[in-house]
N, C-alpha and C positions, 0 to 999 in steps of 0.2 A: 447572432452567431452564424459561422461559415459552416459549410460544409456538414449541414444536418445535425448536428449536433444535439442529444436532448438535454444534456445535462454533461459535465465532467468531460475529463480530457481521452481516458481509454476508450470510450465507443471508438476512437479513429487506433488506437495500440492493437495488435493484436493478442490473445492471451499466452500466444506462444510465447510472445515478446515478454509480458509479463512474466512467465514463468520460470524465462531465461535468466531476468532479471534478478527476482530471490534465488535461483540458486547458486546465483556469481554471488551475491549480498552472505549467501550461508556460509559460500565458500572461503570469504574473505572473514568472515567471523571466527571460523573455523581456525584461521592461519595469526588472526590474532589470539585466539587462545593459548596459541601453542608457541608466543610469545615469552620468554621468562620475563614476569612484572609482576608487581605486587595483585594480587588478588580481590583489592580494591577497587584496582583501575580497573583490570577488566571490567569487572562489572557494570561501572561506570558507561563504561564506554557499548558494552554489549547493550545497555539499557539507552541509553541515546542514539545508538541504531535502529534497534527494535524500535521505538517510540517513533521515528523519522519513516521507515517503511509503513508503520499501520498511519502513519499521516496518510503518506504517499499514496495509501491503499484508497483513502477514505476520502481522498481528495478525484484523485482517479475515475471512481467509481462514483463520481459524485455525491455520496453520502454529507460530505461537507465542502463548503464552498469557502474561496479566498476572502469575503465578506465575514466570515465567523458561521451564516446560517449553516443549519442541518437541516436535509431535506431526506427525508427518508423514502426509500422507492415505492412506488404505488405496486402489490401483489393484485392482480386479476385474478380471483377463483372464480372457477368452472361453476355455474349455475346450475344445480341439479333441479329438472322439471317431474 
C-alpha cells in the first residue's frame, strides 16, 4: 500500500471532511423526509442510507475490509508500574 497507509482509506480523509460529509448525508435525509410519500418508502429508503454510511464508516476506519475480513483496532493501554 502507497502512501503509509495502515489499514482503511480515512487515515489520508481528513475528519473535517468526514464530518462534512454526514451532515450533507443528514441534510439530504432531512429533505427527503419532507417529501409527501407513503411512509413506507421513507423508511425504506432512510434505512438503506443509514446502513450504506455505517458501511462507509466501517469500511473507512478500517474496521471492515473489501475481502469481507473484520479487523478490529489494536487499543494500547498505559502500563501502570
Amino acid at each position: 500500500m502507497a502512501s503509509g497507509r495502515v489499514f482503511g482509506y480515512l487515515q489520508d480523509m481528513p475528519i473535517v471532511n468526514v464530518i462534512v460529509t454526514l451532515i450533507i448525508i443528514g441534510v439530504v435525509l432531512g429533505l427527503i423526509n419532507l417529501i409527501p410519500m407513503q411512509s413506507t418508502i421513507k423508511s425504506i429508503i432512510n434505512a438503506i442510507v443509514v446502513i450504506a454510511v455505517v458501511l462507509w464508516l466501517l469500511y473507512g476506519f478500517g474496521i471492515i475490509t473489501h475481502s469481507g475480513n473484520i479487523h478490529m483496532p489494536v487499543v494500547n493501554l498505559p502500563v501502570s508500574k
